[in-house]
C-alpha positions in Angstrom: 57.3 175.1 -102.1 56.6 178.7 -101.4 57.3 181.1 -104.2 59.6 184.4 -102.5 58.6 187.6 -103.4 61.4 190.2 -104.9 60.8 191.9 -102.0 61.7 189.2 -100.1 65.0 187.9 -101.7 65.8 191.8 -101.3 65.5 191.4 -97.8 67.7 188.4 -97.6 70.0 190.2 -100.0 70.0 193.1 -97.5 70.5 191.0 -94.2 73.5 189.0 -95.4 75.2 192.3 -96.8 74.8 194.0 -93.3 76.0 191.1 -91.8 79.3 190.8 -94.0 79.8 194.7 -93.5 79.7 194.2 -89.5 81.8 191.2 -89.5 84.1 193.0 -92.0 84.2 196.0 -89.2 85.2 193.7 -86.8 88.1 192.2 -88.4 89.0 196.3 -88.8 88.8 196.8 -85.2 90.6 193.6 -84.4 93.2 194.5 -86.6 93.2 198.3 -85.4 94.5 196.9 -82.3 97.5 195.3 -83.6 98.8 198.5 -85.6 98.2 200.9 -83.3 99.7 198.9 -80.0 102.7 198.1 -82.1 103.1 201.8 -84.1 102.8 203.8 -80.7 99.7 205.1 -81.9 97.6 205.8 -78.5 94.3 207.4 -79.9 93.7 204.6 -82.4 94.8 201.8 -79.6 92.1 203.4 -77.0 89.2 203.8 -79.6 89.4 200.0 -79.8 87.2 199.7 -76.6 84.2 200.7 -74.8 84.4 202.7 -71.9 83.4 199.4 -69.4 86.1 197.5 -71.1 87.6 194.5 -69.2 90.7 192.3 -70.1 91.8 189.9 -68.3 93.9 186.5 -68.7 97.1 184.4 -68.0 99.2 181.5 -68.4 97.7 178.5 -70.3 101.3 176.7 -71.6 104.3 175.5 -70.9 106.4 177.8 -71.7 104.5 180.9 -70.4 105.7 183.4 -67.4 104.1 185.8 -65.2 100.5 185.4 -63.9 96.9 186.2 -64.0 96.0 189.6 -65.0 93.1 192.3 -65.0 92.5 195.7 -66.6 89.5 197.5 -66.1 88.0 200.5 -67.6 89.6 202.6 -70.5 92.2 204.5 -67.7 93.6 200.8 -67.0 94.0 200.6 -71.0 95.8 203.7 -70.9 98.2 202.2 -68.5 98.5 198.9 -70.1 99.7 201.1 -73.4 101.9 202.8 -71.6 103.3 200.0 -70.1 103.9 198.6 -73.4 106.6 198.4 -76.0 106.1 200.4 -79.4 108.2 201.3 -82.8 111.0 202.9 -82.4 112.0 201.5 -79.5 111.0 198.0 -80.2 109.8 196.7 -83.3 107.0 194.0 -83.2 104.3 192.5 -84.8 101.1 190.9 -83.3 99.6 189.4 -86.0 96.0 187.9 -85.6 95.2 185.1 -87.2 91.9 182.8 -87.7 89.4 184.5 -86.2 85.9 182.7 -85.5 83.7 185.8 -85.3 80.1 185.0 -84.7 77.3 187.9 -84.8 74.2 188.4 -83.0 72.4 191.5 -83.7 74.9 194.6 -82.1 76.9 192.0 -80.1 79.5 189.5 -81.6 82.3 187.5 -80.5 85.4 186.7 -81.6 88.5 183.9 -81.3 91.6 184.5 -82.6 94.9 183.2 -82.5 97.6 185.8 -81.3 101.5 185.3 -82.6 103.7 188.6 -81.1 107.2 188.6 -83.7 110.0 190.9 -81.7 112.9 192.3 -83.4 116.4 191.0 -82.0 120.1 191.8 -82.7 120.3 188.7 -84.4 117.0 188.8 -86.5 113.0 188.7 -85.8 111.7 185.4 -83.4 108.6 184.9 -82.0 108.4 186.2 -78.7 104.7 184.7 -77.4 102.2 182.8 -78.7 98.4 183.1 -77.5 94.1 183.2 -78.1 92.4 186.2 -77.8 88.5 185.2 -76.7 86.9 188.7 -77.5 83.2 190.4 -76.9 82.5 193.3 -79.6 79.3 195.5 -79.2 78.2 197.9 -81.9 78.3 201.4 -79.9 76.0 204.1 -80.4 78.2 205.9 -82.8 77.9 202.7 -85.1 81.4 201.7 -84.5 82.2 198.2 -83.1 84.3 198.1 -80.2 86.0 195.8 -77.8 84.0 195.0 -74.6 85.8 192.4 -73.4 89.3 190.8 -73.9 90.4 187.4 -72.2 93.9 186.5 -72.9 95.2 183.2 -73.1 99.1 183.1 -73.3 100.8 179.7 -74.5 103.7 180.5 -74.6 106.2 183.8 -73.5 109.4 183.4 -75.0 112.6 185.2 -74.9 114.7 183.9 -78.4 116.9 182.1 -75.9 114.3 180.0 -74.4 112.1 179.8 -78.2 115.3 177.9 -79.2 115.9 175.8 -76.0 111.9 174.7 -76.2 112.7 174.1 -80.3 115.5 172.0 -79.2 113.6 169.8 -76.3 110.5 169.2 -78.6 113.6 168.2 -81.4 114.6 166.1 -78.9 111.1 164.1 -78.2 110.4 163.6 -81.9 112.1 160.6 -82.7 110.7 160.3 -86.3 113.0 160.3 -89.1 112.6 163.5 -92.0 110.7 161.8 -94.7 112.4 161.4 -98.1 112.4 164.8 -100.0 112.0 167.1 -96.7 114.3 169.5 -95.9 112.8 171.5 -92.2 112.8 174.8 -91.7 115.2 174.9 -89.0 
């Protein structure tokens, strides 16, 4: 067994730090997203992303609407955030959850899960479910970025249809609520 030199657990000390700042960067940027898209907050939503940015995706469940979609370039970003609900006017959260994000020198991806809460007259539901596959680069400035974005939506609800699709899958599960359980709905 080969003795390691100070030097050399320094380096290893070094490497793993850099690697948990940059994948702690990344979960900043990810998150970035989220609050600025939902606050209205259009400089902070647009310095999520490179200049050659690209998202794209679609339906991938049962209970999603619309179709395949593309947005290229930071002036379709623009649109897309125009296009786009924000506080005051609506009130939701897109809240990330479980990201995978792997590293590899300045480039990195990332999987997430994606659950969008909406406000409604008669209290918050959750309006759409989906996986965000992302590519991050580290850009010259030293800031991680968004490079690529594919979107894949599970489900696209309205709080009508979130309760019809809780009732059907109600419906299918024939098993009895074990001794001491009391659901959530």
């Amino acid at each position: 067994m080969s003795e390691r030199t100070p030097e050399s657990r320094l380096d290893q000390v070094e490497r793993r730090l850099a690697l948990l700042e940059a994948e702690r960067a990344i979960l900043a940027r990810l998150y970035q997203y989220s609050y600025a898209l939902d606050s209205g907050d259009k400089a902070k939503f647009m310095d999520c992303f490179t200049p050659d940015h690209v998202r794209w995706g679609g339906p991938g469940g049962r209970w999603t609407v619309g179709q395949n979609y593309r947005y290229e370039g930071l002036e379709a970003m623009e649109y897309y955030f125009d296009g786009h609900t924000h506080a005051p006017d609506l009130i939701h959260m897109h809240l990330l959850a479980e990201p995978l994000i792997r590293i590899d020198a300045d480039r990195a991806t990332s999987e997430s899960y994606l659950i969008r809460v909406d406000e409604n007259e008669d209290g918050p539901y959750v309006e759409a479910m989906a996986k965000y596959e992302d590519v991050l680069v580290r850009c010259d400035d030293g800031e991680w970025r968004i490079k690529e974005r594919h979107v894949t939506v599970y489900g696209w609800l309205d709080r009508k249809s979130s309760a019809q699709a809780l009732a059907e899958v109600r419906a299918r599960n024939v098993r009895k609520v074990p001794p001491g359980t009391t659901p959530a709905m």
